[in-house]
MARBA-3410 file (N, C-alpha, C, O; in Angstrom, 1 decimal):
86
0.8,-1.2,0.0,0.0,0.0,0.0,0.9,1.2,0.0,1.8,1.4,0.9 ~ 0.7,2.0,-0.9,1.4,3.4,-1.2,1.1,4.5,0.3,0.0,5.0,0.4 ~ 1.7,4.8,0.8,1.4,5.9,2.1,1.4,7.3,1.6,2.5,8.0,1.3 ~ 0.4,7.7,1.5,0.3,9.2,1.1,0.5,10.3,2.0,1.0,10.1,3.1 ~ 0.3,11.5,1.7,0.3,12.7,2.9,-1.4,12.3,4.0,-1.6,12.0,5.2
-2.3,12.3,3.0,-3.3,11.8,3.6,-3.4,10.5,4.7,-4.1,10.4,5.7 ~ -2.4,9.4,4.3,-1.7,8.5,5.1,-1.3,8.8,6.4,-1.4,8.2,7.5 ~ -0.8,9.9,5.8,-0.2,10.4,7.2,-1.1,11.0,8.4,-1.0,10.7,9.6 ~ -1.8,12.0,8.0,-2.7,12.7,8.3,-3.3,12.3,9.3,-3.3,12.7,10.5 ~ -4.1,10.9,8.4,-4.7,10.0,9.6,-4.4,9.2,10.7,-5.0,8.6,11.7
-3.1,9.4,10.1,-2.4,8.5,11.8,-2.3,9.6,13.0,-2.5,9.3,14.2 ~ -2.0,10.8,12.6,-1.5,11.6,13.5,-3.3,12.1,13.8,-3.6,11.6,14.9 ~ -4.4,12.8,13.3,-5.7,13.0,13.4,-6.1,11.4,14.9,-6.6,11.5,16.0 ~ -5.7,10.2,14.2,-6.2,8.8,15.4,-5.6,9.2,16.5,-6.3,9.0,17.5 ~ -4.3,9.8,16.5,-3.3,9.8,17.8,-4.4,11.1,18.7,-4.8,11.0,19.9
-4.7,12.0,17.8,-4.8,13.3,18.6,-6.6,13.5,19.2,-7.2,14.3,19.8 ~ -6.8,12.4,18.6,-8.8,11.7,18.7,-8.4,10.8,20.0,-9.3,10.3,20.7 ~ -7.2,10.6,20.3,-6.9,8.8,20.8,-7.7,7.7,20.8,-8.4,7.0,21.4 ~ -7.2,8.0,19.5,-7.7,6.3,19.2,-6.9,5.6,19.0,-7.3,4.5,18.8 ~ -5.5,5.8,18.8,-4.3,5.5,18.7,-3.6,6.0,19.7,-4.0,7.1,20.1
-2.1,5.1,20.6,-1.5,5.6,21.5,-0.5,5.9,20.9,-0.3,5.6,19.8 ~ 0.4,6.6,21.7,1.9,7.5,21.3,2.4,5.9,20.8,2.4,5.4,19.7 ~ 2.7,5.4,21.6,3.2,3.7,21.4,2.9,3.5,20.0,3.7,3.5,19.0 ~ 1.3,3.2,19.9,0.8,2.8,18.4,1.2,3.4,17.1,1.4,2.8,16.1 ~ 1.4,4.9,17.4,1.9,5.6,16.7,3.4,5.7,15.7,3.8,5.9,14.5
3.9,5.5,17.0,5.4,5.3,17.1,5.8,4.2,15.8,6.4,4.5,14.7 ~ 5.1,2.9,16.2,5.8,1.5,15.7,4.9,1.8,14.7,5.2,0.7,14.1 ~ 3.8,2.4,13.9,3.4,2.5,12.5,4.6,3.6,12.2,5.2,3.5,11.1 ~ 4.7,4.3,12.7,5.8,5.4,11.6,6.9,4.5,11.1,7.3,4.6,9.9 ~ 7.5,3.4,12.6,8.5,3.1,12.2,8.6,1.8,11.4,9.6,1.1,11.2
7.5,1.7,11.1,7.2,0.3,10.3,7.1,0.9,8.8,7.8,0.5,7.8 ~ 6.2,1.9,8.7,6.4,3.1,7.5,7.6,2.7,6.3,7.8,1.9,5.4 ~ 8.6,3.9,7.3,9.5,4.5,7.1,10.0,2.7,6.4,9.7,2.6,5.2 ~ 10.7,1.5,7.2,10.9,0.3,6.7,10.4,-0.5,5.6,11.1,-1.3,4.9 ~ 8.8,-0.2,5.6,8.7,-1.4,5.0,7.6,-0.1,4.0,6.9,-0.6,3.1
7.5,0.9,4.1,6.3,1.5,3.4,6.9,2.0,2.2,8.1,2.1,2.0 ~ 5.9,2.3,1.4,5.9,2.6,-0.1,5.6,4.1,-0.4,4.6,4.3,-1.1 ~ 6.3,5.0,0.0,5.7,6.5,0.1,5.6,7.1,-1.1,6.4,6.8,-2.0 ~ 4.7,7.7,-1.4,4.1,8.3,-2.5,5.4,9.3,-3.3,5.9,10.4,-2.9 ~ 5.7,8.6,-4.3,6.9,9.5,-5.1,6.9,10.4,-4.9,7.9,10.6,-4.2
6.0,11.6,-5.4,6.1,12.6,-5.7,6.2,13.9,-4.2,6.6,15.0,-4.3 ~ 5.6,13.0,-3.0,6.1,14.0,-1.8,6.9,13.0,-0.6,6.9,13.1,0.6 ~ 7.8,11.9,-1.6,8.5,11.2,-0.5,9.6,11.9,0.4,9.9,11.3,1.4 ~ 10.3,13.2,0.1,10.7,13.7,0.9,9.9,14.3,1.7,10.1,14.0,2.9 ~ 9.0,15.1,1.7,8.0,15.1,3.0,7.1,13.9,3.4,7.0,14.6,4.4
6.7,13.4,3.4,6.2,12.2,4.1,7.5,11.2,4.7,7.2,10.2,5.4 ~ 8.8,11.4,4.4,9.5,10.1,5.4,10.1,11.6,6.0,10.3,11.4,7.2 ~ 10.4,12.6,5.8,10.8,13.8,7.2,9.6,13.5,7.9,9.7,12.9,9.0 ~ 8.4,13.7,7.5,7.4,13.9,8.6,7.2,12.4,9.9,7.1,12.5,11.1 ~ 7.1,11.4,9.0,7.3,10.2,9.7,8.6,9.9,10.4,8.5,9.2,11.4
9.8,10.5,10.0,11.0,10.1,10.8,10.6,10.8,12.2,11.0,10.3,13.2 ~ 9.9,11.9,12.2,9.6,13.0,13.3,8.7,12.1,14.0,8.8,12.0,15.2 ~ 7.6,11.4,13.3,6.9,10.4,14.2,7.7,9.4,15.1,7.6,9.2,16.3 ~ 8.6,8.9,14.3,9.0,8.0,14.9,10.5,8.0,16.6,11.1,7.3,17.4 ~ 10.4,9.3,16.3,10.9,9.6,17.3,10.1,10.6,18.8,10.7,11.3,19.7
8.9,10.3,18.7,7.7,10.7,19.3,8.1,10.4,20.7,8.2,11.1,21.7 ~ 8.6,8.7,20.5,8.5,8.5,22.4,10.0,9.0,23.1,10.3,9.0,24.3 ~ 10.8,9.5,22.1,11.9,9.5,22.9,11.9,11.1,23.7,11.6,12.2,23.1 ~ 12.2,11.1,25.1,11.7,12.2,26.4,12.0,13.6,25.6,11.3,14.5,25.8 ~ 13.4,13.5,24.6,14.0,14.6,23.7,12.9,15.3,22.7,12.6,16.4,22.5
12.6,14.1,22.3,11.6,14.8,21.3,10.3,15.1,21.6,9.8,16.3,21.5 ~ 9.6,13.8,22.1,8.4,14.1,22.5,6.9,14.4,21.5,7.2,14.1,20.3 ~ 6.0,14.7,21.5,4.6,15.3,20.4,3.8,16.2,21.3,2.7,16.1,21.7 ~ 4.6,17.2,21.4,3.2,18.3,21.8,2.1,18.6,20.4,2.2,18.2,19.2 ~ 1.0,19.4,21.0,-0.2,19.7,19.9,0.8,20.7,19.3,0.7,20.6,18.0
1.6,21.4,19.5,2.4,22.3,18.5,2.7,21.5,17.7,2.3,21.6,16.5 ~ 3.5,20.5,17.9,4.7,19.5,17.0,3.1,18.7,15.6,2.9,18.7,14.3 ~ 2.5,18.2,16.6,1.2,17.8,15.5,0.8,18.8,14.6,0.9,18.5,13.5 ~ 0.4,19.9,14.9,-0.2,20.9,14.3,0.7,21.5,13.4,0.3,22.1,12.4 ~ 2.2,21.5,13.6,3.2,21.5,12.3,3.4,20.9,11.5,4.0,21.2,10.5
3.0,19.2,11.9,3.7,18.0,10.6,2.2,18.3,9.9,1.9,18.7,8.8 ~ 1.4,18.0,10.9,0.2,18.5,9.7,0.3,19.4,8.6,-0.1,19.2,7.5 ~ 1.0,20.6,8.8,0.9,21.7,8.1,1.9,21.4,7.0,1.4,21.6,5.8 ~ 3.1,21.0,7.0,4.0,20.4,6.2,3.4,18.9,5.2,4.0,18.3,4.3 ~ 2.2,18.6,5.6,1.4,17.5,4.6,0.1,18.3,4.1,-0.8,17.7,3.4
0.1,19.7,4.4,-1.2,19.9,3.5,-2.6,20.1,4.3,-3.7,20.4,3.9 ~ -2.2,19.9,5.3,-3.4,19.9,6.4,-3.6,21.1,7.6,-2.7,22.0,7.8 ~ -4.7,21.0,8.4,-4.6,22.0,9.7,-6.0,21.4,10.4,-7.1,21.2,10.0 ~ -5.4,21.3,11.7,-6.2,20.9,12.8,-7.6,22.2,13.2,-7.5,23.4,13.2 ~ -8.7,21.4,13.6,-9.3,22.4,13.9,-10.2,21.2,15.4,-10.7,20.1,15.6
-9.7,22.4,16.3,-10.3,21.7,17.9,-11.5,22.2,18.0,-11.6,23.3,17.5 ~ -12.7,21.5,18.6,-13.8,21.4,18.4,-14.6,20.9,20.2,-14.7,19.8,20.6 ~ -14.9,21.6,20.6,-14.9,21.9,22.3,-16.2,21.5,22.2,-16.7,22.2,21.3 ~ -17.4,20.4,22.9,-18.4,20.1,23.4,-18.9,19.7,24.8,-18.2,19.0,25.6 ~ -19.7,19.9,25.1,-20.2,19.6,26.2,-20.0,17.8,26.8,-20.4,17.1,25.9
-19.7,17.3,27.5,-19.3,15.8,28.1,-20.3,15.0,28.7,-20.0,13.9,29.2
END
């Protein structure tokens, strides 16, 4: 399966919904990055963006909503938070 920016999108969108954990996250980037098939034409942004996933759990790097709301923006995308009652 070819991994697109959209590919991407939605891993990091599952993470920030959690529906996906940092953990989960992590070992799809870095399974990606190994075994994935990144879309020619923006494979240098989509394996920068994923190399940046894949170093999510280390204390150095870490994923704030900043850090999300930038790879997003380097794939074409932008977050919008959405506040409801519980």
């Amino acid at each position: 399966m070819t991994i697109t920016k959209q590919t991407v999108a939605n891993q990091i969108a599952a993470y920030l919904h959690h529906e996906i954990s940092l953990a989960q996250l992590v070992d799809w980037s870095e399974s990606a990055l190994l075994d994935g098939e990144l879309a020619e034409r923006d494979a240098k942004t989509l394996s920068s963006v994923i190399a940046r996933l894949g170093v999510a759990d280390v204390r150095a790097f870490g994923l704030a909503w900043e850090d999300c709301e930038e790879l997003l923006q380097k794939l074409g995308f932008a977050p919008r938070v959405e506040v409801v009652a519980a």
